[in-house]
C-alpha positions in Angstrom: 0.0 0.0 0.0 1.2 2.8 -1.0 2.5 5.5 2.1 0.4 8.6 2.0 0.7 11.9 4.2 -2.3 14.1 5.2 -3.1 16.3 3.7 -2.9 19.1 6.7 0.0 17.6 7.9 2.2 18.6 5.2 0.4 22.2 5.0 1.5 22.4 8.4 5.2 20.9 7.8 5.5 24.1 5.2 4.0 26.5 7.6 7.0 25.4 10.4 9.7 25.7 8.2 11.4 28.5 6.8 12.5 27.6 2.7 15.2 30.3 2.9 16.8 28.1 6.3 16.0 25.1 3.9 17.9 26.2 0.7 20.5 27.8 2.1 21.9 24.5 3.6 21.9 23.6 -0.2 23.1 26.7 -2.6 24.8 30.2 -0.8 21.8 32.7 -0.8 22.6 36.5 -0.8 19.6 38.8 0.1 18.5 40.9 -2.7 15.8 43.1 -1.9 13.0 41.3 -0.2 14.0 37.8 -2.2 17.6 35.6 -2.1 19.3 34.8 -4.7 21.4 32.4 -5.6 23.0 30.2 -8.5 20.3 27.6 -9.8 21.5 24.3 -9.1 19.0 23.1 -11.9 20.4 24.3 -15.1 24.4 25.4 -15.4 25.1 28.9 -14.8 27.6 31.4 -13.3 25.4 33.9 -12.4 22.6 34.5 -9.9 18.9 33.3 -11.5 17.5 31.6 -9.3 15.3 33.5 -6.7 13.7 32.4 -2.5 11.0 34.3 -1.4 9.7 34.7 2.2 6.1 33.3 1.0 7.8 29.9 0.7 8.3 29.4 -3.3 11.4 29.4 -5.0 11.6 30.4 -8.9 14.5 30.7 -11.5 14.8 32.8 -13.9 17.1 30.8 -16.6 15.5 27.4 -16.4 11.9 27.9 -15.3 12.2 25.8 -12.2 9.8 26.4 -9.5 7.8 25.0 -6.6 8.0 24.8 -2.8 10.6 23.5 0.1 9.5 20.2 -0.6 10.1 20.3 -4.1 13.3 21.8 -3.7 14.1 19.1 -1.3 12.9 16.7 -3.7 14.5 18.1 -7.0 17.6 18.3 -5.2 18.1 15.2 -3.5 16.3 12.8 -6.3 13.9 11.3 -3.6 10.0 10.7 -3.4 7.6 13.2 -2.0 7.5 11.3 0.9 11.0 10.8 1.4 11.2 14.6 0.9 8.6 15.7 3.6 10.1 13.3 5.9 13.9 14.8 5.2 12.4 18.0 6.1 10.2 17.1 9.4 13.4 15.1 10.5 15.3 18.4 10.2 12.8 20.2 12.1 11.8 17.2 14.4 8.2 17.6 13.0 6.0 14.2 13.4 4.5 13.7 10.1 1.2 12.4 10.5 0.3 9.3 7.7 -3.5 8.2 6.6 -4.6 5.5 8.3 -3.8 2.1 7.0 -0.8 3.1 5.2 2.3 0.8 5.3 4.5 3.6 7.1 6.5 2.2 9.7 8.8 5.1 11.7 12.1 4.9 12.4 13.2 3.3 15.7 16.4 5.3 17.3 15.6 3.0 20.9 18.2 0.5 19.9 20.6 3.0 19.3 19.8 5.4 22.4 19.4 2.1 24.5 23.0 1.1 23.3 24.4 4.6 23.7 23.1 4.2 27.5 24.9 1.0 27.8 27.9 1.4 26.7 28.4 4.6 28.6 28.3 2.9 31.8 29.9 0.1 30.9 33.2 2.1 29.7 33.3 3.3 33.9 33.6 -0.4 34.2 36.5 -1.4 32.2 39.9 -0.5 33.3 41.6 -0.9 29.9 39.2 0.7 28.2 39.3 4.0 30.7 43.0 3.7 30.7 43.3 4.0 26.8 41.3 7.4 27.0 43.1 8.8 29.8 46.5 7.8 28.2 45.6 9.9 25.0 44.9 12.7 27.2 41.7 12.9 27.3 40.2 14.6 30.3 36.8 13.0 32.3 34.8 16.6 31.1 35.1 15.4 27.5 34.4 11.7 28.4 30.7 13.0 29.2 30.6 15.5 27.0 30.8 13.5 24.3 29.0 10.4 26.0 32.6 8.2 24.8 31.8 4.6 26.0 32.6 1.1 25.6 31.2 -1.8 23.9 31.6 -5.4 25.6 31.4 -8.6 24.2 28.6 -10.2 22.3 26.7 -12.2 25.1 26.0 -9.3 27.3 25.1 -6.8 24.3 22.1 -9.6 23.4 21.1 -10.2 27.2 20.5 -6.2 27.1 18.1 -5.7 24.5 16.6 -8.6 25.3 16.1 -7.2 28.9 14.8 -4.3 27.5 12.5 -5.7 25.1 14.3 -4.4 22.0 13.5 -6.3 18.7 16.1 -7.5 17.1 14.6 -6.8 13.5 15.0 -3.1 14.6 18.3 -3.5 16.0 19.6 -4.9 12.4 18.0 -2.1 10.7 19.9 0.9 13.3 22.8 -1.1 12.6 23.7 -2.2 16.0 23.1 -6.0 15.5 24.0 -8.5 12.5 21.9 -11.5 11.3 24.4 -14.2 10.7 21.7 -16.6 9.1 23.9 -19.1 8.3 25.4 -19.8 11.6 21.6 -19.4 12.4 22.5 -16.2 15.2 22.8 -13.0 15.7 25.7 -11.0 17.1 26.6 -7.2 18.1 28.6 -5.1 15.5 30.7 -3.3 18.0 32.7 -5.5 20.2 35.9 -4.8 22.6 35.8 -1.2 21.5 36.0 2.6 22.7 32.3 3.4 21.4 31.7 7.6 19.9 27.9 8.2 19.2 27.2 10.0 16.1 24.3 12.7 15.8 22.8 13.7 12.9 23.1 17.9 12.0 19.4 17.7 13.9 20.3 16.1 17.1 19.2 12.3 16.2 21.4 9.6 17.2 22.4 7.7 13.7 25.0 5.1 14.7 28.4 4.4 16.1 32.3 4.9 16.2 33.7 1.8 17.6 37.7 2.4 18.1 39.4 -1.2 18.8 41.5 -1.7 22.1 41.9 -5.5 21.2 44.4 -6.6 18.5 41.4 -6.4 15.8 42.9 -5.1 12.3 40.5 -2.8 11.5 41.1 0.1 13.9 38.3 2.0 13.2 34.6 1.2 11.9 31.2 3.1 11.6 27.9 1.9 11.9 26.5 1.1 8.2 25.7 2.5 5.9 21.3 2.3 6.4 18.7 4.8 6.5 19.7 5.9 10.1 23.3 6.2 8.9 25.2 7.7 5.4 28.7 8.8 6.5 28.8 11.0 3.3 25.9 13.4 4.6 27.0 13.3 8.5 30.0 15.5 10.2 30.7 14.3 13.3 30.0 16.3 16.5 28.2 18.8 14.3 25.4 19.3 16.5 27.9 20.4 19.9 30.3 22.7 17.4 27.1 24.5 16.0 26.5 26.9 18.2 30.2 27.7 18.4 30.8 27.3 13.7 28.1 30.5 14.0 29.6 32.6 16.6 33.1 32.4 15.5 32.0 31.9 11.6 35.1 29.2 11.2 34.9 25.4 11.5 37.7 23.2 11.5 37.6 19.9 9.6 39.7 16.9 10.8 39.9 13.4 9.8 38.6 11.4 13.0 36.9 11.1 15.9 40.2 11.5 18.5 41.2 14.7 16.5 37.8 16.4 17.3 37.5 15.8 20.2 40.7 16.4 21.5 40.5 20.2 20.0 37.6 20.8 21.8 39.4 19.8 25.1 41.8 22.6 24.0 39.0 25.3 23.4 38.5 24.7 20.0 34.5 23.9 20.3 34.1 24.6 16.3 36.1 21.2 15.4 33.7 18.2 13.7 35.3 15.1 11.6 34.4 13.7 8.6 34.1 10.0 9.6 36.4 7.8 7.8 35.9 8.7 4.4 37.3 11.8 2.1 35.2 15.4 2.5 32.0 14.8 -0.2 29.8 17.2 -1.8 27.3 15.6 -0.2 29.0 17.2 3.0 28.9 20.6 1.6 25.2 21.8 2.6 26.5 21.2 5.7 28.5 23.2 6.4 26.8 25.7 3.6 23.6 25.8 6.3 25.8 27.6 9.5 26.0 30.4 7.2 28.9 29.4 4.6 31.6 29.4 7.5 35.5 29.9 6.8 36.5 26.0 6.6 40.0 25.2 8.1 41.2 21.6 7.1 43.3 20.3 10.2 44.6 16.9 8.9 47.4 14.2 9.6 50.5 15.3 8.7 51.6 12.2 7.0 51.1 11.3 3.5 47.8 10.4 3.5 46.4 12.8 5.8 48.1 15.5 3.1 46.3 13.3 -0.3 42.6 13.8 1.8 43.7 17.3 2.3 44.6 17.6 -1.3 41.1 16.1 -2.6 39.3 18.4 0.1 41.4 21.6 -1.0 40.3 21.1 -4.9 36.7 20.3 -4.0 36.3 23.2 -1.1 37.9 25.7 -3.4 35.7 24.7 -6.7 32.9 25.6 -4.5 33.8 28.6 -3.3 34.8 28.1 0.5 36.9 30.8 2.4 39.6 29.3 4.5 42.7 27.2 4.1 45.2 23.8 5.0 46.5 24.1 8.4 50.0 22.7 8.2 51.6 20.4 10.8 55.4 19.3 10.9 56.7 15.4 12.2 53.6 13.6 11.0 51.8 15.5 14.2 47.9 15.2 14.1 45.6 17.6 16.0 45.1 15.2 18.8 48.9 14.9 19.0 49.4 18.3 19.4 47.1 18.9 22.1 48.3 16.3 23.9 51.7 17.2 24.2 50.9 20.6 25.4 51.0 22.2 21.5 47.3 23.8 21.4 49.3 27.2 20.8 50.4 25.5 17.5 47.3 25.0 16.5 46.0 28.7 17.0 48.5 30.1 15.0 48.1 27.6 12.2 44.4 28.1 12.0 45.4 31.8 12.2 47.1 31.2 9.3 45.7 28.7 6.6 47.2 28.1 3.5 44.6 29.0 1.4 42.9 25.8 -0.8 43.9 27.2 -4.1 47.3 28.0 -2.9 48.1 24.5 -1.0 46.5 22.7 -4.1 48.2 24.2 -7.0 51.5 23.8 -5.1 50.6 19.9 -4.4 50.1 19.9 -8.4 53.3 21.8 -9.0 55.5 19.8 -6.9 54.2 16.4 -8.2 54.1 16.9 -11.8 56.6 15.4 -14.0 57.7 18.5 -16.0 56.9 21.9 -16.4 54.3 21.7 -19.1 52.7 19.2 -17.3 52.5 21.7 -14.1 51.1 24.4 -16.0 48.6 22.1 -17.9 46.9 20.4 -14.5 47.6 24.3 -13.3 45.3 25.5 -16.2 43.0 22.0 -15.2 42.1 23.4 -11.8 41.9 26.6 -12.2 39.0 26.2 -14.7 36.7 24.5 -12.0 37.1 28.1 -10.2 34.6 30.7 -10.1 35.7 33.7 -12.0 36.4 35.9 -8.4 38.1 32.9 -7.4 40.2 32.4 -10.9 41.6 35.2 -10.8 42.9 35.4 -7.6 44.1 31.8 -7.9 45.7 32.4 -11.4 48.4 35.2 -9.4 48.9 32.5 -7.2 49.9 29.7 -10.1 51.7 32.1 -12.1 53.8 33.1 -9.0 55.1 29.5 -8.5 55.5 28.8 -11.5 57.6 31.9 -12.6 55.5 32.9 -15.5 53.0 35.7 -16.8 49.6 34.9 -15.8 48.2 36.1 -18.6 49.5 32.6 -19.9 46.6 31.0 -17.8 43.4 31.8 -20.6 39.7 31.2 -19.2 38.9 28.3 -21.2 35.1 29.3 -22.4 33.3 27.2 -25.0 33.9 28.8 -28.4 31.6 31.3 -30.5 31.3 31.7 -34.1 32.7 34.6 -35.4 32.3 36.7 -32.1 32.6 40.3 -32.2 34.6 42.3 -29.9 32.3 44.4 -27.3 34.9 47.3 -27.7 33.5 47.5 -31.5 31.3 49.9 -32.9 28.9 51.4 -30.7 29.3 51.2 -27.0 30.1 51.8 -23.2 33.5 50.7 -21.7 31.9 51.6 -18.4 28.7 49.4 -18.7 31.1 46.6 -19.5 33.0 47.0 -16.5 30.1 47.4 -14.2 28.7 44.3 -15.9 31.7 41.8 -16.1 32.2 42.6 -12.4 28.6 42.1 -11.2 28.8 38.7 -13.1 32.0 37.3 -11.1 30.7 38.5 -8.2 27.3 37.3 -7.5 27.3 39.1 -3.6 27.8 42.2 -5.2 25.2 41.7 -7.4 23.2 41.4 -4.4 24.4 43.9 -2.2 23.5 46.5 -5.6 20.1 45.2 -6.7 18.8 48.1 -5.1 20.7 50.4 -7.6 20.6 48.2 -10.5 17.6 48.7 -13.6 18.1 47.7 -17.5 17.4 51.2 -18.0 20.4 52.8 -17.0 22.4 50.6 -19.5 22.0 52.4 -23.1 24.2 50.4 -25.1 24.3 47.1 -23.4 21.1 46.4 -22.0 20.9 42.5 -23.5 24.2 41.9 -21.5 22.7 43.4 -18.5 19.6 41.1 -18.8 21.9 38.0 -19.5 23.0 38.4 -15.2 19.7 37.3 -14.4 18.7 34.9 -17.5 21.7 32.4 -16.6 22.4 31.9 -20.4 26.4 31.4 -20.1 27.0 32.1 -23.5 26.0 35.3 -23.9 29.4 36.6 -21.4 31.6 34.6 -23.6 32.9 37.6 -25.5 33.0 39.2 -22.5 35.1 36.9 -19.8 37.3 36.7 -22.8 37.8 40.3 -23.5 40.9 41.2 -20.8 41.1 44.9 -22.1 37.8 45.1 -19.8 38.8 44.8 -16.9 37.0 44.0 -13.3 36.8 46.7 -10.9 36.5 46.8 -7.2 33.9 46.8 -5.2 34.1 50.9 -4.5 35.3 51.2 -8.5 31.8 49.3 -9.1 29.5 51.9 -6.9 31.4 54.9 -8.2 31.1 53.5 -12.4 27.5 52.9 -11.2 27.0 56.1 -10.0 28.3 57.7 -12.9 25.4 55.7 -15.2 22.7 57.1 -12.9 23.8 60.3 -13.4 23.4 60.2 -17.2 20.5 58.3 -16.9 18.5 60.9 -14.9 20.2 63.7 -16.7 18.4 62.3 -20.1 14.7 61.8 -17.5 15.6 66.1 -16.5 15.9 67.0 -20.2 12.6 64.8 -21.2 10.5 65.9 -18.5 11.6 69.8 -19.2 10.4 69.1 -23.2 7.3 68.7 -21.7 7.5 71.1 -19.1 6.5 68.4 -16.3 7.1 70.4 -13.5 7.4 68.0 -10.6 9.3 65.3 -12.3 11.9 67.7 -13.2 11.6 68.9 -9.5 12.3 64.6 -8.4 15.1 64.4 -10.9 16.9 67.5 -9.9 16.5 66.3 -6.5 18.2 62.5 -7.5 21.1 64.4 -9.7 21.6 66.6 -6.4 22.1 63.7 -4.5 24.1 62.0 -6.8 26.5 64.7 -8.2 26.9 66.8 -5.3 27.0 64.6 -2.6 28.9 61.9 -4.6 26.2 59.1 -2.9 25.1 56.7 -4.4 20.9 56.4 -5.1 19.1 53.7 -4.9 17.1 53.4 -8.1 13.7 54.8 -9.1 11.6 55.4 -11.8 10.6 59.3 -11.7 
């Protein structure tokens, strides 16, 4: 039968949650006037089309796509309707409510808080187990605070949930238990191991960390993979860095469980993990939902702690992330460091991150074979950049490898015949003003207020093209260096300048027909704008 909501549940599932909270874990909204806008994730684009509204509807401009936070959802993460609606009450910790006699059976966390219970007050009763924490330094305060425990054997891991009347089906499906049906038995998943629950970003319990004390080969495991549990969408100790990731706008990534919680024994409360697998992009909404923080990658300092950092440094950087590689010496990790007293070492290097471009075009430099080969991978990388971002990163490349940058060409897909924009009629300024707004989609934003087709004589199809999200219509004009891209200030002032001819040609129209109190409103905009040297936000007189 097939699982049906009410109705008026999932009215009210909409009227609890805010679709700009929603999307914004997803794409990086900027506020432009009453809406946000962002970069449509539904259609390929550079620039900001697609548009949040505070009635709960998204719509973008380029491709058409439109709906509600569930659609979104839906669209986004290629899931049912129901799946969708549930991803969203889950994030919310809304109860859905189903129509009767539907097949929807809810997800049981007992097991897993039942479990968590247990093997907290069983690690007070294992010496070695106690021992092995204390030995790393780790302090009784964190102990708690991160309810750290310890798993036993098998025989008294069955006797509990049977003692509190756990079924095993739902055990197997948190994860916690194993059916081993040809042995004909069932036995726990986490044995003779330091035990680290893992919360979803909304609080839930999803699984385990087991870390082995015994002489197991595999060191470290995670629950499964289930739907409780996908170690590509989860961060751990997300939910007790939150609060701290949005006061001090930074969070540090490290590789494991030991590493995060050892920073936040040395003060550093906005430290989570990624939990034995490489930073995704199925981690990135995140971290994009506290607000796009600066991301500091503290990994191992041996060789494969440095590859993850390299893959993490190329994928944070392609996504434009602030931050940087925090750099260790003598194979050090974070937990190491704190331990031996280092936590100073750590400030300064999160201080001081190597920025992702930076770090990753040097990793590319040093471990190519030749020089064209450097340059080509250079060229490689820097493509997957945002335009801000590229030409930043490009000073960077050209710097290390002791060559122009103007070597490094934006690689765009070719036009037929394209004219130059600096041909024939037109407006070196509009250009400018354009080409910047395009690279620099917060800008864009932060001057939509200002900003009308209008005010741009000779290239007002260009102008449109911002907000249509049809890429080839900026090829001529990425490629065009002898228009250059200004700076935020250069931007308001060039801006400024096209109001001012704008209204001047209003002032001499409205005096043609001797329209009295228009001329009055422009003279009063031109005032503003040529004698006080401000800025005006646009309006139509």
């Amino acid at each position: 039968m097939r699982v049906m909501i009410k109705k008026e549940s999932v009215e009210a599932l909409k009227n609890r949650v805010d679709i700009v909270d929603v999307v914004g874990g997803y794409l990086d909204l900027r506020r432009s006037g009453a809406n946000y806008m962002a970069r449509c994730p539904f259609h390929d684009e550079r620039t900001a089309s697609f548009s949040v509204n505070s009635k709960g509807f998204y719509y973008c401009f380029g491709c058409g796509a439109k709906g509600d936070v569930i659609d979104f959802v839906q669209n986004m993460e290629k899931v049912s309707f129901g799946e969708a609606a549930q991803k969203i009450a889950d994030m919310y910790n809304f109860t859905l409510e189903y129509e009767r006699g539907a097949d929807y059976k809810k997800r049981d966390y007992r097991p897993l808080e039942a479990l968590r219970n247990f093997y907290r007050d069983n690690l007070s009763q294992t010496v070695e187990a106690k021992k092995y924490l204390l030995d790393r330094g780790l302090g009784e305060a964190m102990i708690e605070k991160f309810e750290i425990g310890y798993a036993p054997d098998n025989a008294p891991q069955l006797e509990f949930l049977r003692s509190r009347k756990i079924d095993y089906a739902n055990a197997i499906a948190a994860g916690v238990l194993v059916d081993d049906a040809e042995r004909g038995r069932f036995y726990a998943r986490f044995t003779k191991r330091i035990i680290f629950p893992i919360y979803a970003a909304t609080g839930a319990i999803v699984g385990f960390g087991g870390r082995t004390i015994s002489d197991h080969p595999a060191k470290y495991i995670n629950s499964p993979q289930s739907e409780f549990f996908d170690k590509s969408r989860t961060l751990f100790a997300l939910p007790l860095a939150r609060e701290a990731i949005l006061r001090a706008k930074s969070a540090i990534v490290c590789e494991g469980y030991m590493d995060a919680v050892m920073l936040h024994q040395a003060g550093f409360t906005n430290a989570i993990a990624t939990l034995g697998t490489a930073l995704t992009t199925d981690h990135l909404p995140l971290l994009k939902r506290l607000e796009n923080p600066r991301v500091i990658l503290s990994y191992d300092s041996d060789a494969a702690g440095q590859e993850a950092a390299f893959k993490a440094a190329k994928l944070l950087a392609a996504n434009n992330f602030s931050g940087g590689v925090a750099l260790f010496s003598g194979g050090k990790d974070p937990a190491d460091l704190v331990q031996s007293g280092s936590a100073e070492v750590l400030a300064r290097s999160y201080e001081n991150p190597v920025p992702f471009a930076k770090f990753a075009l040097q990793k590319i430099i040093d471990r190519a074979p030749n020089p064209d080969a450097a340059f080509a991978e250079c060229g490689e990388f820097l493509n997957n950049l945002s335009d801000l971002a590229y030409e930043n990163a490009r000073m960077f490349a050209a710097a290390m490898l002791g060559i122009d940058y103007r070597r490094f060409k934006r690689r765009y897909r070719p036009l037929e015949a394209a004219p130059s924009l600096l041909s024939g009629r037109g407006d070196i300024n509009e250009l400018q003003v354009i080409k910047t707004l395009r690279i620099d989609p917060a800008l864009l934003a932060a001057l939509a207020d200002y900003l009308d087709e209008r005010i741009f004589c000779y290239h007002r199809d260009l102008f449109r093209a911002l907000f249509s999200g049809d890429e080839r219509d900026f090829y001529p004009l990425a490629a065009e260096e002898r228009i250059g891209v200004l700076s935020a200030e250069q931007t308001r002032e060039a801006l400024r300048a096209l109001l001012v001819i704008y209204y001047e040609k209003e002032l001499l129209r409205f005096r043609a027909f001797g329209d009295a109190e228009r001329i009055k409103s422009a003279q009063l905009v031109l005032n503003e704008l040529k004698t006080q040297k401000k800025l005006a936000p646009f309006r139509e007189i």
